[in-house]
C-alpha positions in Angstrom: -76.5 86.9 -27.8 -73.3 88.5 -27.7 -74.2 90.1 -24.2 -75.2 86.7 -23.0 -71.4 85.6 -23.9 -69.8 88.5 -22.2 -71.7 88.4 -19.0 -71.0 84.7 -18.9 -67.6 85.4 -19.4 -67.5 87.4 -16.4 -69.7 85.5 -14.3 -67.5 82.2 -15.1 -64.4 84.1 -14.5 -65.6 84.1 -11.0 -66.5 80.9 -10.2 -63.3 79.6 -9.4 -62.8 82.0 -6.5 -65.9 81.4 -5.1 -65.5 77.6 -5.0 -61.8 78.4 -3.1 -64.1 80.1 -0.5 -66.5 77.4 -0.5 -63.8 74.8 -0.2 -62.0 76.6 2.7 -65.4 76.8 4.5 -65.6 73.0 5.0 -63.8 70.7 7.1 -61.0 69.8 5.6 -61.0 66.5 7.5 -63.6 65.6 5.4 -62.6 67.1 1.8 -59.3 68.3 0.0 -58.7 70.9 -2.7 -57.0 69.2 -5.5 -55.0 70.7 -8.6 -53.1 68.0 -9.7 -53.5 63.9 -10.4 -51.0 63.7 -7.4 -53.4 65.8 -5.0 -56.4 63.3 -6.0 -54.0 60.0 -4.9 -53.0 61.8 -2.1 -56.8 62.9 -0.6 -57.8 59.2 -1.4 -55.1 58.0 0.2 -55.4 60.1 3.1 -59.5 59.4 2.8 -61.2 61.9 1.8 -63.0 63.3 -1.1 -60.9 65.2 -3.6 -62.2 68.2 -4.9 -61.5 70.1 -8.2 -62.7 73.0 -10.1 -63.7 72.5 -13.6 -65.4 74.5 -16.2 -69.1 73.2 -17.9 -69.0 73.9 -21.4 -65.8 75.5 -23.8 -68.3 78.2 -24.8 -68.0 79.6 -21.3 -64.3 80.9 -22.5 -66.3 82.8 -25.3 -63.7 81.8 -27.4 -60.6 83.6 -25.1 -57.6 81.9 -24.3 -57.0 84.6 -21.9 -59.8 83.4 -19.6 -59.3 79.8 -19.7 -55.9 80.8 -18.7 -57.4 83.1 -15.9 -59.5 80.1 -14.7 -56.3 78.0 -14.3 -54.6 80.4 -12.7 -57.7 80.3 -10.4 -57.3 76.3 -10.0 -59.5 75.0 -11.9 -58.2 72.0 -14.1 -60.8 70.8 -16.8 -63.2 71.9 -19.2 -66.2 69.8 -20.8 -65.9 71.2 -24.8 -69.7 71.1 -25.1 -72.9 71.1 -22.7 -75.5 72.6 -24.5 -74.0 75.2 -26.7 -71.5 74.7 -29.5 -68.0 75.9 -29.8 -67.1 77.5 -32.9 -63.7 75.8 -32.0 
């Protein structure tokens, strides 16, 4: 199991870069990038559908502030604290 954290670790660490590409791929008439409350008023406003990165499940961190840090850094803005797994936190 502990490989299973680790590799998710990494894996999730990704995710957010991959959703910036994903994002910047479509036409932003249609969709914004949001990192902030402000952002989401903003694309409303302006009508279209905000979009933000969040993170399924506080295990994904395995624990590590480090990476939910990273993840923000990355943009994403939320965490669910359980899915299917438990948090020991």
């Amino acid at each position: 199991m502990g490989g299973q954290a680790i590799g998710a670790k990494s894996d999730i660490q990704e995710g957010p870069s991959f959703c910036c590409n994903v994002f910047k791929s479509f036409h932003t008439t249609l969709q914004a990038f949001c990192t902030s409350a402000d952002d989401v008023e903003a694309a409303l406003r302006g009508g279209k559908v905000a979009s933000l990165i969040g993170v399924e499940s506080g295990h994904a961190i395995n624990s590590n502030l480090a990476v939910l840090r990273s993840l923000y850094a990355q943009g994403a803005r939320y965490m669910t604290l359980t899915h299917k797994c438990n948090t020991p936190w």
